[in-house]
C-alpha positions in Angstrom: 14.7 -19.8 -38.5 11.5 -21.2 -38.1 8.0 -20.1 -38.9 5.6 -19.6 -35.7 2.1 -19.8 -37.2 0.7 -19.2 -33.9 0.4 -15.5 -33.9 -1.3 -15.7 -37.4 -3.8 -18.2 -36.0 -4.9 -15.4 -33.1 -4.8 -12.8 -35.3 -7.5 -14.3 -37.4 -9.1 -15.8 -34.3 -9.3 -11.9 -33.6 -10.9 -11.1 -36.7 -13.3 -13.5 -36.6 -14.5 -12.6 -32.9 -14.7 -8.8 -34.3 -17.0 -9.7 -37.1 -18.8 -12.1 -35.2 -19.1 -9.0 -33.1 -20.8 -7.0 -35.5 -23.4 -10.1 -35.9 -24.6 -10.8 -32.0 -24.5 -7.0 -31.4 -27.4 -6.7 -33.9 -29.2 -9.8 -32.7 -29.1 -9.4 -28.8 -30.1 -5.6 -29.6 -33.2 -7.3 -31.8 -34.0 -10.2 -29.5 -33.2 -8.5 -26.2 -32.9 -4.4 -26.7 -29.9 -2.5 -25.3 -31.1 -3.2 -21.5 -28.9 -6.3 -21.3 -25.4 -4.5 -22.2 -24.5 -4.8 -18.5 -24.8 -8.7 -18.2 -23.4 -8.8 -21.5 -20.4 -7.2 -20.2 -20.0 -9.5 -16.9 -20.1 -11.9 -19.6 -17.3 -10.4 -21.0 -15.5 -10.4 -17.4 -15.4 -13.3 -16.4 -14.5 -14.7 -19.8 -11.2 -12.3 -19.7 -10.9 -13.8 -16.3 -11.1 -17.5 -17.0 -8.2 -16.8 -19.6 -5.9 -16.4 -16.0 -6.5 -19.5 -15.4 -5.9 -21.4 -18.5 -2.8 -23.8 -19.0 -1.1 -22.9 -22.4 -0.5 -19.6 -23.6 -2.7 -20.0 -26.8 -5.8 -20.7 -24.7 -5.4 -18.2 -22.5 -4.9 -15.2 -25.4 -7.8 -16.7 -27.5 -9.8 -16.7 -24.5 -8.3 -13.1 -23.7 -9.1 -11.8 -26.8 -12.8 -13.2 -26.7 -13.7 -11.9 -23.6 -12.2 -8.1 -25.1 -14.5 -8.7 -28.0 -17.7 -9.3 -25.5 -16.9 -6.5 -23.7 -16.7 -4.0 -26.6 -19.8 -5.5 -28.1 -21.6 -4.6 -25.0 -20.4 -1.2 -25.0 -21.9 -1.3 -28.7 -25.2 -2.0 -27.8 -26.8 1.2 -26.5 -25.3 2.3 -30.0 -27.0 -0.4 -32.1 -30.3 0.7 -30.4 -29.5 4.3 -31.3 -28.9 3.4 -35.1 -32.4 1.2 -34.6 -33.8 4.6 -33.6 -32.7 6.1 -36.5 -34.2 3.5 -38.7 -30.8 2.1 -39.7 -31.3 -1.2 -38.6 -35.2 -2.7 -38.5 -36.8 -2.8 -34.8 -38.2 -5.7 -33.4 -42.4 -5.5 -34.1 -42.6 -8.1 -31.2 -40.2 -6.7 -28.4 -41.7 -4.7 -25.7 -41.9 -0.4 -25.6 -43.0 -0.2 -29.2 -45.8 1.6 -30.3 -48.5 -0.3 -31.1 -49.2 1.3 -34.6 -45.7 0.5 -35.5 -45.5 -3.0 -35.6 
């Protein structure tokens, strides 16, 4: 019997993409606001998409299971702007639609 580190290789690949996850949500939401969860999610798309098209396996699940990530995240980010509403995460003083006398 033989050892297939494969699997083990995506499943961390998966782990990174979900923390990286956690990272960009919280930037595009600073940079950009919540308004850009739909391109985000084309993004998303079409890198799930691409993964049909790919020539080993391996590629095509890692690319797969980017492209799942992207797509969460961009469900995420009307949430991240809600928990910036809350004042759980710090707001952008320089983005557009807040008050003057908070930044």
């Amino acid at each position: 019997m033989s050892l297939n580190p494969i699997a083990l290789g995506m499943g961390l690949f998966m782990l990174l993409a979900i923390g990286l996850g956690f990272v960009w949500v919280i930037k595009v939401e600073y940079y950009f606001g919540a308004r850009v969860w739909p391109y985000v999610l084309v993004v998303g798309v079409l890198i799930t998409l691409a993964s049909l098209w790919m020539p080993t396996f391996t590629l095509s699940a890692l690319l797969g299971i980017l492209g799942g990530s992207v797509m969460w995240g961009a469900t995420e980010l009307p949430g991240q702007a809600a928990r910036v509403r809350r004042g759980l995460f710090p707001a952008n003083p320089r983005r557009a639609g807040i008050p003057e006398g908070d930044r």
